[in-house]
DSSP file (Angstrom, degrees, kcal/mol; ACC not computed):
  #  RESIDUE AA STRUCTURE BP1 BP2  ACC     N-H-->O    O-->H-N    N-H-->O    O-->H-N    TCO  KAPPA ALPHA  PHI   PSI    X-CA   Y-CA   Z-CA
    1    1 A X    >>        0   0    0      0, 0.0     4,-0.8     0, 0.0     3,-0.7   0.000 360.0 360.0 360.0 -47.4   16.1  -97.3  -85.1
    2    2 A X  T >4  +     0   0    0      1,-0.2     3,-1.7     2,-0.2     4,-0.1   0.835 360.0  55.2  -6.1 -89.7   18.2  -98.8  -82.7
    3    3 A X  T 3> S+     0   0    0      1,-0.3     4,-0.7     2,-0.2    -1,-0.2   0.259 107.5  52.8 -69.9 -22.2   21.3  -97.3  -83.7
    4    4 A X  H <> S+     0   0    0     -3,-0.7     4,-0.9     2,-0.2    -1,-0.3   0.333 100.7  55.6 -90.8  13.5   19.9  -93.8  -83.4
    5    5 A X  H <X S+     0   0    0     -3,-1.7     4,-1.5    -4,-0.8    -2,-0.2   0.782 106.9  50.7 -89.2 -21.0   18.7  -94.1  -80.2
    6    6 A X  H  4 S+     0   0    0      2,-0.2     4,-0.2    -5,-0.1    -2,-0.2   0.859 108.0  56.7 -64.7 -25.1   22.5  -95.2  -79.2
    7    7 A X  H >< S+     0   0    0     -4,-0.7     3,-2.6     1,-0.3     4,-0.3   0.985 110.0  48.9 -50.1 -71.8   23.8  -91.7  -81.2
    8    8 A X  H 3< S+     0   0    0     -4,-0.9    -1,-0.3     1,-0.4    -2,-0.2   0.619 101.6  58.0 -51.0 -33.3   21.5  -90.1  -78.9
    9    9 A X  T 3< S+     0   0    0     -4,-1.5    -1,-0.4     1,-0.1    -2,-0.2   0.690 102.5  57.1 -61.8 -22.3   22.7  -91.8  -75.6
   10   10 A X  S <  S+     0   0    0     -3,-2.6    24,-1.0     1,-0.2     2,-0.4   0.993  96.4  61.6 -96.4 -72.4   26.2  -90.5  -76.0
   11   11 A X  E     +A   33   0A   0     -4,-0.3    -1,-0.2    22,-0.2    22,-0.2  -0.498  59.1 177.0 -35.9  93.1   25.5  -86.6  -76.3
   12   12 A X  E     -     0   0A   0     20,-1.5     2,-0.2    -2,-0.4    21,-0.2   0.970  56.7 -29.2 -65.1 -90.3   23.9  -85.7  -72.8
   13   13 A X  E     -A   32   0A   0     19,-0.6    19,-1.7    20,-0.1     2,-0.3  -0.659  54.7-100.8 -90.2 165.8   23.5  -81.5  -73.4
   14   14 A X  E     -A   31   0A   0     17,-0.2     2,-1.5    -2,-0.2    17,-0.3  -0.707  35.5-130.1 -84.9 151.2   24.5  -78.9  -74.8
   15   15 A X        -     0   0    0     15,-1.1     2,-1.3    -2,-0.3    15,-0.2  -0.650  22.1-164.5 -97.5 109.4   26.6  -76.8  -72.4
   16   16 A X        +     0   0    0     -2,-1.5    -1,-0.1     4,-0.1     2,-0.1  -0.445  34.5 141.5 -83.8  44.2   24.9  -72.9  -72.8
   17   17 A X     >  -     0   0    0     -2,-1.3     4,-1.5     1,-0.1    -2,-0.0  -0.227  61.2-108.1 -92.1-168.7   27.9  -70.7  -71.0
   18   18 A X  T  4 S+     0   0    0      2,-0.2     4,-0.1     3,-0.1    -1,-0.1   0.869 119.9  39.7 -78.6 -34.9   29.2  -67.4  -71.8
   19   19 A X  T >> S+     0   0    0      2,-0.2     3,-3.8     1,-0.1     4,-2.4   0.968 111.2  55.3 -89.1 -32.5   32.3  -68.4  -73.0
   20   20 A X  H 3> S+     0   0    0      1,-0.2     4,-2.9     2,-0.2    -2,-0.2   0.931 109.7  55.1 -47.2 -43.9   30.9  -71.7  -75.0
   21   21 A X  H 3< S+     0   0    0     -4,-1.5    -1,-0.2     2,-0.2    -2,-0.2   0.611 102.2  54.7 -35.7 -29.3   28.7  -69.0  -76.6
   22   22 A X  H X4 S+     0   0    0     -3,-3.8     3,-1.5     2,-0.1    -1,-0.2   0.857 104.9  57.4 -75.8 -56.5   31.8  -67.4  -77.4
   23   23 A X  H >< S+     0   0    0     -4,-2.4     3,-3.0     1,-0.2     5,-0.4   0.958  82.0  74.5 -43.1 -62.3   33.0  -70.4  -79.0
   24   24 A X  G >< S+     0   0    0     -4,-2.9     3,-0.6     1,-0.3    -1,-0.2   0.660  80.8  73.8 -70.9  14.2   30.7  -71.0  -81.4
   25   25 A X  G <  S+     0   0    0     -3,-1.5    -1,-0.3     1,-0.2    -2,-0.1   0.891  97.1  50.2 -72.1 -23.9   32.0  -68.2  -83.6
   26   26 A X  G <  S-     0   0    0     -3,-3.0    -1,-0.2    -4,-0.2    60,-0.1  -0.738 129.0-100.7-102.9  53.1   35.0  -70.2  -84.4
   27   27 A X  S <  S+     0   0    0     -3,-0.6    59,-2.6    58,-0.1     2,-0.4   0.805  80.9 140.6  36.3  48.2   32.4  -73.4  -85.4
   28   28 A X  E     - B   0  85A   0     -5,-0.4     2,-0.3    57,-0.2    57,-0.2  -0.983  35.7-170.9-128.2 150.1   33.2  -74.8  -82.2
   29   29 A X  E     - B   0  84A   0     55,-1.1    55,-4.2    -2,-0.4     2,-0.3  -0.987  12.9-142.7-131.5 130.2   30.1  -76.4  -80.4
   30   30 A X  E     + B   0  83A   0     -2,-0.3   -15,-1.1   -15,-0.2     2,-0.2  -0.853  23.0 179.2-101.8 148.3   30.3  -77.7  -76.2
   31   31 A X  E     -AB  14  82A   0     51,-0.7    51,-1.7    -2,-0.3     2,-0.4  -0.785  30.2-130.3-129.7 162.5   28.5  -80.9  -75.2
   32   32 A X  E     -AB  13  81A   0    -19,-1.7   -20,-1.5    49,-0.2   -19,-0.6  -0.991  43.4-178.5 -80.5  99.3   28.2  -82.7  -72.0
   33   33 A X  E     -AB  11  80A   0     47,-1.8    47,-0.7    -2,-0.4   -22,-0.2  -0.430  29.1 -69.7-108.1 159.5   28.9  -86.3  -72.7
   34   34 A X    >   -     0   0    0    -24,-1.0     3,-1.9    -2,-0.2    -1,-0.1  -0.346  36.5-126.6 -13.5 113.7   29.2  -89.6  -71.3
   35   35 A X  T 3  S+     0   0    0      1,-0.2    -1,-0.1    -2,-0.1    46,-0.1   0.896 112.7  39.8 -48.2 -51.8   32.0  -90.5  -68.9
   36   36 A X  T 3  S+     0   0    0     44,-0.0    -1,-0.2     2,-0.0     2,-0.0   0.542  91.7 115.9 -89.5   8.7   33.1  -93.5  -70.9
   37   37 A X    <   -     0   0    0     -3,-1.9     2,-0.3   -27,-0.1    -4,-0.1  -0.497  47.6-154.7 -75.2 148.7   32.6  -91.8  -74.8
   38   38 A X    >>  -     0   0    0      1,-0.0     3,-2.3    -2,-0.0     4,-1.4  -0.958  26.0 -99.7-109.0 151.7   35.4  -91.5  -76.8
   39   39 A X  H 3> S+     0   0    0     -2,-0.3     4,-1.9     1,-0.3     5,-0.2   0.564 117.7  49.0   3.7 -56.5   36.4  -89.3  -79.6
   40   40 A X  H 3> S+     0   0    0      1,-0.2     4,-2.5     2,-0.2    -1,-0.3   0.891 113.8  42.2 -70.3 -30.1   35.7  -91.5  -82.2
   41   41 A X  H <> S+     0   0    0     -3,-2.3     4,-3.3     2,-0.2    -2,-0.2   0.896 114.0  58.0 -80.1 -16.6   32.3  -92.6  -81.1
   42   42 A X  H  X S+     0   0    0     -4,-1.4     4,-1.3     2,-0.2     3,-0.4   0.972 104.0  55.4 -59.1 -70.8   31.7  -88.5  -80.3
   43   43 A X  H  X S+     0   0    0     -4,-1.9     4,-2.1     1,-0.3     5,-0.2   0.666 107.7  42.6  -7.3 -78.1   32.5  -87.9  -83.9
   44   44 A X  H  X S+     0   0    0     -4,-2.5     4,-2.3     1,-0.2     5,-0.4   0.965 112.4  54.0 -62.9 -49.1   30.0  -90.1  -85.4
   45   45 A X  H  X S+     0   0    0     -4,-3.3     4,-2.8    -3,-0.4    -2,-0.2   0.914 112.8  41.1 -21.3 -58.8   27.4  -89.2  -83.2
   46   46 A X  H  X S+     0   0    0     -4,-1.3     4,-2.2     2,-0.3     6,-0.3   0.849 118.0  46.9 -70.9 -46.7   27.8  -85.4  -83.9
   47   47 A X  H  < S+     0   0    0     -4,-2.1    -1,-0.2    -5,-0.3    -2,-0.2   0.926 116.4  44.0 -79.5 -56.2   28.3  -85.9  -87.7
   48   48 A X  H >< S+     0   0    0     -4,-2.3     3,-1.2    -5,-0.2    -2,-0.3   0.989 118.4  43.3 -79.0 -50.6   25.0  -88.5  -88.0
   49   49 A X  H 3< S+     0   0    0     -4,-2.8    -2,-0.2    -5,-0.4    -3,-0.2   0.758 133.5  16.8 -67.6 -29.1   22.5  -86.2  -85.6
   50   50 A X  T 3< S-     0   0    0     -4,-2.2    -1,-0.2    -5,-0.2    -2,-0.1  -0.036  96.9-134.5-122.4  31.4   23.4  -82.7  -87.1
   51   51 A X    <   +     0   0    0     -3,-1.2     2,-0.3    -4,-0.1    -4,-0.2   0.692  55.5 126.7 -25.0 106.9   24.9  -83.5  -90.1
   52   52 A X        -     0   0    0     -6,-0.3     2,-0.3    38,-0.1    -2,-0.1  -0.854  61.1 -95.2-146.9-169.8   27.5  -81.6  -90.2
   53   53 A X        -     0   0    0     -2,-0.3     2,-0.4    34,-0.1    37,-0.1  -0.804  31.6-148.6-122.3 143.0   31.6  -82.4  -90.7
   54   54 A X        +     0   0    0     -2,-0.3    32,-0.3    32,-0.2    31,-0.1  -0.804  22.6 175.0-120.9  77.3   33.3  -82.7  -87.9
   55   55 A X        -     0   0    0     30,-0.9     2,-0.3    -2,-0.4    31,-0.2   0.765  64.7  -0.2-118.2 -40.8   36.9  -81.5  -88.1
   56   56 A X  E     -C   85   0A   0     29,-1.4    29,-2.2     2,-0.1     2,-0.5  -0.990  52.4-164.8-150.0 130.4   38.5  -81.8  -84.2
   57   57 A X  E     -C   84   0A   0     -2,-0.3     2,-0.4    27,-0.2    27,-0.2  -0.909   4.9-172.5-124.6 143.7   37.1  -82.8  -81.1
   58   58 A X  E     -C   83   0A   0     25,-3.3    25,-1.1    -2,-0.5     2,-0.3  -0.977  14.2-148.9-131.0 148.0   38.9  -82.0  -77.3
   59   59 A X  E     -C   82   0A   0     -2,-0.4     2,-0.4    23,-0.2    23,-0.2  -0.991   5.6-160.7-133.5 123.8   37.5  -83.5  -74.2
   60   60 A X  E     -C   81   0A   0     21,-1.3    21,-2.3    -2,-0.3     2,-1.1  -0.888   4.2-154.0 -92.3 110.7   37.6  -81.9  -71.1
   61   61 A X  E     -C   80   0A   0     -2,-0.4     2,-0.5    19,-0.2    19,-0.3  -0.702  11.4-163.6 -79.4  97.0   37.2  -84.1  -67.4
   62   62 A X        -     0   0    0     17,-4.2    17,-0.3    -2,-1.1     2,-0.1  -0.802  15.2-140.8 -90.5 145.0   35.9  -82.0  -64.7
   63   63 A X        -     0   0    0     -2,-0.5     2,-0.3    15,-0.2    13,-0.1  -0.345  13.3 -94.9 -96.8 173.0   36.5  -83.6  -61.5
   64   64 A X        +     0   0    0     -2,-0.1     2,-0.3    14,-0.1    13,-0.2  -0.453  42.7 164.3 -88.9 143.0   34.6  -83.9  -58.5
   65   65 A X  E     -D   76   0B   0     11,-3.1    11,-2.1    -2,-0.3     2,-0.3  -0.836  31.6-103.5-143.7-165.1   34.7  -81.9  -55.6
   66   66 A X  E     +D   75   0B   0     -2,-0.3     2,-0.4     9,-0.3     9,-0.2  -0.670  22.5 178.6 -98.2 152.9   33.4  -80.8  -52.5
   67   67 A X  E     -D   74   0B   0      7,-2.7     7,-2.1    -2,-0.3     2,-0.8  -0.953  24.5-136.4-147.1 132.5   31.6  -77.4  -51.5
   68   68 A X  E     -D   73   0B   0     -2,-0.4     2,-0.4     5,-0.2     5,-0.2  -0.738  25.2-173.7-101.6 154.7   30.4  -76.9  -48.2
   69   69 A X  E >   -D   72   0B   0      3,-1.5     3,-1.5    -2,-0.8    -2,-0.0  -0.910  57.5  -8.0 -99.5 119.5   27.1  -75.4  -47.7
   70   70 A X  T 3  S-     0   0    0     -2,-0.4    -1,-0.1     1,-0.2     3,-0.1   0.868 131.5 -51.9  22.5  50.6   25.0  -74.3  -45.1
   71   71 A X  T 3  S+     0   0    0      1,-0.2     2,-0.4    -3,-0.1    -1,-0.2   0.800 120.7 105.5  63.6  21.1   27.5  -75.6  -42.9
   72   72 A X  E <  S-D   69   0B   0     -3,-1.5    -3,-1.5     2,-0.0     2,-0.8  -0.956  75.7-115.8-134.4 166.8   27.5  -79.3  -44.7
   73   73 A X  E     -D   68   0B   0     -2,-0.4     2,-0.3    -5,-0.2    -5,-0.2  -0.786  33.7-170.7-100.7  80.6   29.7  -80.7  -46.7
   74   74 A X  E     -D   67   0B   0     -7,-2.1    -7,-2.7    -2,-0.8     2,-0.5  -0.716  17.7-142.3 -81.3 126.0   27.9  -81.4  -50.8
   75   75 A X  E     -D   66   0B   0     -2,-0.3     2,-0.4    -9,-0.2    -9,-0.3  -0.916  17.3-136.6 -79.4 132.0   30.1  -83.5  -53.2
   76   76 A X  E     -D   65   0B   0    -11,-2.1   -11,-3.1    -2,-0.5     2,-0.1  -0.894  17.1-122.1 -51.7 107.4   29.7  -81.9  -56.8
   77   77 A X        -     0   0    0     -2,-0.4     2,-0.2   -13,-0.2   -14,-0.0  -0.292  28.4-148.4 -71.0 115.9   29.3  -84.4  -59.4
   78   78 A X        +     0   0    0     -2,-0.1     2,-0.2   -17,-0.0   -15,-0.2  -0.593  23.1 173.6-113.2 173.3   32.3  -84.0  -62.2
   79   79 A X        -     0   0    0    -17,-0.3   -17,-4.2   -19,-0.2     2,-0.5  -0.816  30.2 -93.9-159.7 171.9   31.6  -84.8  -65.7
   80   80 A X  E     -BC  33  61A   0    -47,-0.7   -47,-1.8   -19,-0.3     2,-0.3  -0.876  28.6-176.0-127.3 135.6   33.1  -84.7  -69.1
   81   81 A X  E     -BC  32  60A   0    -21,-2.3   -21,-1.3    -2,-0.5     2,-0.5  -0.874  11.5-149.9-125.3 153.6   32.5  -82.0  -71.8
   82   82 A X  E     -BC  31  59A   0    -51,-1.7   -51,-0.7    -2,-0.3     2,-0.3  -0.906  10.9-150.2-149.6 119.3   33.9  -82.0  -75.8
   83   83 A X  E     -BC  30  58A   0    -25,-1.1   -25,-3.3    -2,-0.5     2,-0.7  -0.580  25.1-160.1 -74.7 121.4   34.6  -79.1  -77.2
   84   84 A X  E     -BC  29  57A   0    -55,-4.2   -55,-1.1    -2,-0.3     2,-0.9  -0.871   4.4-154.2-115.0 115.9   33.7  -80.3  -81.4
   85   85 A X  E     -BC  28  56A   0    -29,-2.2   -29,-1.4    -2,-0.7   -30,-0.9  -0.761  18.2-158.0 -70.1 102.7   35.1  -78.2  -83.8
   86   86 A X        -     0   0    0    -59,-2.6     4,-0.4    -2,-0.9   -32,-0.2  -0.868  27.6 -61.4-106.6 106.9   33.5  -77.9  -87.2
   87   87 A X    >   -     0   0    0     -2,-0.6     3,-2.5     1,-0.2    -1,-0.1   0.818  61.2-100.1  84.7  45.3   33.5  -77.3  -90.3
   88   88 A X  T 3  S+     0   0    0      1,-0.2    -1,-0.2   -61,-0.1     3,-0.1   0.256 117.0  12.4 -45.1 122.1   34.4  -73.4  -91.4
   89   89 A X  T 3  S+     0   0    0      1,-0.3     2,-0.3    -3,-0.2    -1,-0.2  -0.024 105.1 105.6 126.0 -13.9   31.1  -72.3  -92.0
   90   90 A X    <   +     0   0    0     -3,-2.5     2,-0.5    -4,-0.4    -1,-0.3  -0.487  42.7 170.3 -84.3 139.1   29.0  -75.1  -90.5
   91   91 A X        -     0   0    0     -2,-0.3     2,-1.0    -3,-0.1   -62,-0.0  -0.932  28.8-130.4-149.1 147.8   27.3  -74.5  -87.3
   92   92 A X        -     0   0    0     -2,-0.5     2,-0.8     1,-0.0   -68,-0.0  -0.707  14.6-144.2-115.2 117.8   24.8  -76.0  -85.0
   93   93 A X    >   -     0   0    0     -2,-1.0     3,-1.2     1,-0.2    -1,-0.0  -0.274  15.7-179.1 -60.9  97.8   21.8  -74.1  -83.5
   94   94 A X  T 3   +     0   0    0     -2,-0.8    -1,-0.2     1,-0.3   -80,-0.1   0.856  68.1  76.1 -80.6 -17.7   21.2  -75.3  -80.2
   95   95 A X  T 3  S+     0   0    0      1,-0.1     2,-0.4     2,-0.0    -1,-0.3   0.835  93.1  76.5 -62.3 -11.0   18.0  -73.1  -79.4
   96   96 A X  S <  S-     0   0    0     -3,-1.2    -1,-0.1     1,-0.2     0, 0.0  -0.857  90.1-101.6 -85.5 104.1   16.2  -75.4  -81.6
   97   97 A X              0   0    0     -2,-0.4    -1,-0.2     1,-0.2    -4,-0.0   0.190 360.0 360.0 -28.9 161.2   14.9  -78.8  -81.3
   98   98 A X              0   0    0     -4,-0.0    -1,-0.2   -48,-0.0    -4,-0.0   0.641 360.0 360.0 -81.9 360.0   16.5  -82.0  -82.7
């Protein structure tokens, strides 16, 4: 029980844009992840919570920046996203509960 609450710590969201949407025609799925996950631990995560096979993962670092605002200055929080590649024919349905 543990060990799948830690799966679950790693994978923050799924990221719901136009173009990730795009992706997953080519079995590619975006997450919002953890600053310090890596590849390997994404992997097993992905693979043990949806089982599904998990063929290439890319991680993208957005950085932080500034935006001003009503005349103030807001820093924007950056984060880390991984693009997972899967499987031809495997897909995961994010409109759906785990």
């Amino acid at each position: 029980m543990i060990n799948k609450i830690h799966l679950f710590d790693k994978i923050l969201s799924p990221v719901v844009t136009e173009k990730s949407t795009n992706l997953s025609e080519q079995s590619k799925v975006v997450f919002k992840v953890l600053n310090k996950s890596n590849k390997k631990s994404l992997k097993k995560a992905v693979e043990k919570i949806f089982k599904v096979n998990v063929i290439k993962i890319n991680i993208i670092k957005k950085q932080s920046r500034y935006k001003i605002s009503r005349g103030k200055k807001i820093k924007i929080q950056g984060y880390k996203k991984a693009i997972v590649t899967l499987k031809k024919g495997q897909n995961i349905d994010l409109s759906t509960g785990i």
